[in-house]
C-alpha positions, 0 to 999 in steps of 0.5 A: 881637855880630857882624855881616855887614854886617847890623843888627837894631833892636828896639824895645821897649813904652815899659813896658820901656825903661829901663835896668832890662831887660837883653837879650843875644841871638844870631842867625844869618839862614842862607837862609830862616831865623833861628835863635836860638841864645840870648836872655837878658832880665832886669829886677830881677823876672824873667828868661827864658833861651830858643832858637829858629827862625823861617822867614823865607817860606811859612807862617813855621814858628817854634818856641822853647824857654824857661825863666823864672826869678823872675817877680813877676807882680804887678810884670811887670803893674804894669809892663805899665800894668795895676792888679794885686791885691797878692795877685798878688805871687809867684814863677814858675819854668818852663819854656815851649814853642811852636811853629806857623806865623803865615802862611800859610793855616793859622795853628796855635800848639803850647804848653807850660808848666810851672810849678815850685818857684812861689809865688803870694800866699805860697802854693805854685804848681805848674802844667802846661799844653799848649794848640793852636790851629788856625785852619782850622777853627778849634779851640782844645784845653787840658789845664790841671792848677793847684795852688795852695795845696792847691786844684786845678784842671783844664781839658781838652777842646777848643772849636770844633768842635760835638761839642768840650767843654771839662771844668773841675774844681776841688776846694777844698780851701783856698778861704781861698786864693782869698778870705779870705771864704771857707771850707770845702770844694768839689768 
């Protein structure tokens, strides 16, 4: 890495630093802003690849694009300090967007994800969602479509407001997934 004089220290969550995480990333501070033009971070059970801008005043406006690759979420929460399930073990790939402001005196966050070509305790994975918030007044809205195993799952609406509803749905058509207690089907 280059630099102008300028220096950037990162610490990482004690979770995280050892020497099994590997991080290159680019920065370039251009007046009021930083701008992200690679970061790539990688541990022996996932790796994300991404971009991004951060505003350095006002209402620090951000945005970033992202793809991860390999995440065993099982370990990545082992990881973290949390105690997982072993059918937590898996393989996500996908791609993630957000964008928003976190100052300010209307936090809002606008995020993606999309889940493919994923496994989850051996069965296949495939997901989109797409969330925002608004913090005045404050609001959160989800469209959510899980498939996993052949069960389906949707979330769609809003919760906040009085008139906002949140609709979930799910089809089961494989709940042995779930629990291996149980069977049959459900809508």
């Amino acid at each position: 890495a280059q630099s102008d004089g300028e220096r950037l220290r990162v610490v990482l969550p004690a979770a995280l630093s050892d020497q099994s995480l590997s991080l290159v990333a680019e920065l370039q501070v251009a007046g009021d802003e930083v701008r992200i033009d690679r970061v790539d971070a990688k541990l022996p059970y996932a790796s994300l690849r991404g971009s991004g801008r951060v505003g350095l005043t006002g209402s620090y406006r951000f945005s970033a694009d992202g793809r991860l690759d390999g995440v065993d979420p099982r370990r990545l929460l082992e990881r973290l300090g949390m105690q997982v399930p072993a059918q937590a073990s898996g393989m996500l790939n996908g791609d993630l967007r957000a964008q928003g402001e976190i100052g300010g005196h209307a936090p809002r966050l606008d995020a993606t994800l999309s889940l493919h070509d994923s496994r989850l305790a051996g069965q296949r994975l495939a997901a989109s969602m797409s969330t925002s918030y608004r913090h005045k007044p404050q609001r959160l809205a989800l469209d959510g479509r899980f498939d996993w195993g052949g069960n389906q799952l949707r979330v769609q609406g809003a919760v906040g407001e009085p008139a906002d509803r949140l609709r979930v749905s799910a089809r089961l058509e494989r709940p042995e997934v779930l629990d291996q207690r149980f069977s049959g089907s459900a809508r």
